[in-house]
C-alpha positions, -999 to +999 in steps of 0.1 A: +000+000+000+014+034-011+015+057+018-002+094+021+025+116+012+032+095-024-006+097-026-010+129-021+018+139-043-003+123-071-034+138-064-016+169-062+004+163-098-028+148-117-050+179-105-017+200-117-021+182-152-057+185-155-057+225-148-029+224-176-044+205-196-075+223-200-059+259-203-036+242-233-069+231-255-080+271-241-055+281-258-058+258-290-097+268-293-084+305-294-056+300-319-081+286-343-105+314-330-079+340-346-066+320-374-101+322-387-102+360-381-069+367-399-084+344-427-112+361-429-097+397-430-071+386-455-099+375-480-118+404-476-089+427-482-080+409-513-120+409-528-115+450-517-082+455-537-098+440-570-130+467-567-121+502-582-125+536-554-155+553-565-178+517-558-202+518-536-190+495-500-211+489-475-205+478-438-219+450-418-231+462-383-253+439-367-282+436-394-277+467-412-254+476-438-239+514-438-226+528-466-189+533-463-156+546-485-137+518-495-107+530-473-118+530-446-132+495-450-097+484-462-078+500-432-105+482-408-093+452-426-057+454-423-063+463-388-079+432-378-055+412-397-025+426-381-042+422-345-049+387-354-016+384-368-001+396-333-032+376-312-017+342-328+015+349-314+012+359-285-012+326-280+015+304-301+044+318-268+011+305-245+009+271-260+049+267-259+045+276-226+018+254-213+034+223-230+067+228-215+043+233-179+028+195-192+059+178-199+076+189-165+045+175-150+049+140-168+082+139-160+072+143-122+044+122-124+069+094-139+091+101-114+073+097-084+060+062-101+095+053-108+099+060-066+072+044-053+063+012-074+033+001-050+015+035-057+021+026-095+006-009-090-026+007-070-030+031-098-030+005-125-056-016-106-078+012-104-112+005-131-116+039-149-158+044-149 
């Protein structure tokens, strides 16, 4: 029988990888989140570039449409992209950092099992429901 301390070492390490894993797929979600964002700004700057300045643009807000100059819609555009651009980053240093957080955490979790074999055979016995 493993005793408390190695047991609560686990408890403590698995909670530790849950919390990290959950803020990693956070993370994940969001990168896709503003992947789709840049997408979309990119493609609407490109279907902008091919229209000539004196057309008529309009503006999606909410479920009306204003009527607005085509620069303005193009520098909203480029906008968004480049804060998506910079949002993807930033979350790309996040995910690096989160999955270096998760391996340290393996590596503790197969340490203490490596320490305490009787903990790793009560573990192993456990019936996941």
């Amino acid at each position: 029988m493993a005793d408390e301390t190695s047991r609560t070492a686990f408890m403590e390490i698995q909670g530790r990888m849950i919390e990290i894993t959950a803020k990693l797929k956070q993370v994940q979600n969001q990168m896709r989140s503003k992947e789709g964002e840049k997408k979309r700004a990119f493609l609407t700057l490109e279907e902008l570039r091919h229209l000539s300045d004196d057309t008529n643009t309009y503006k999606s807000i909410g479920r009306t449409f204003v009527l607005e100059p085509k620069a303005v819609l193009m520098n909203e555009q480029e906008q968004k992209f480049k804060d998506s651009e910079t949002a993807v980053s930033s979350l790309q240093s996040s995910k690096e950092y989160l999955e270096k957080q998760k391996a340290e955490v393996e590596n503790n979790l197969r340490e203490l099992l490596s320490q305490d074999p009787g903990l790793a055979r009560q573990i192993m016995s456990m019936t996941v429901m």
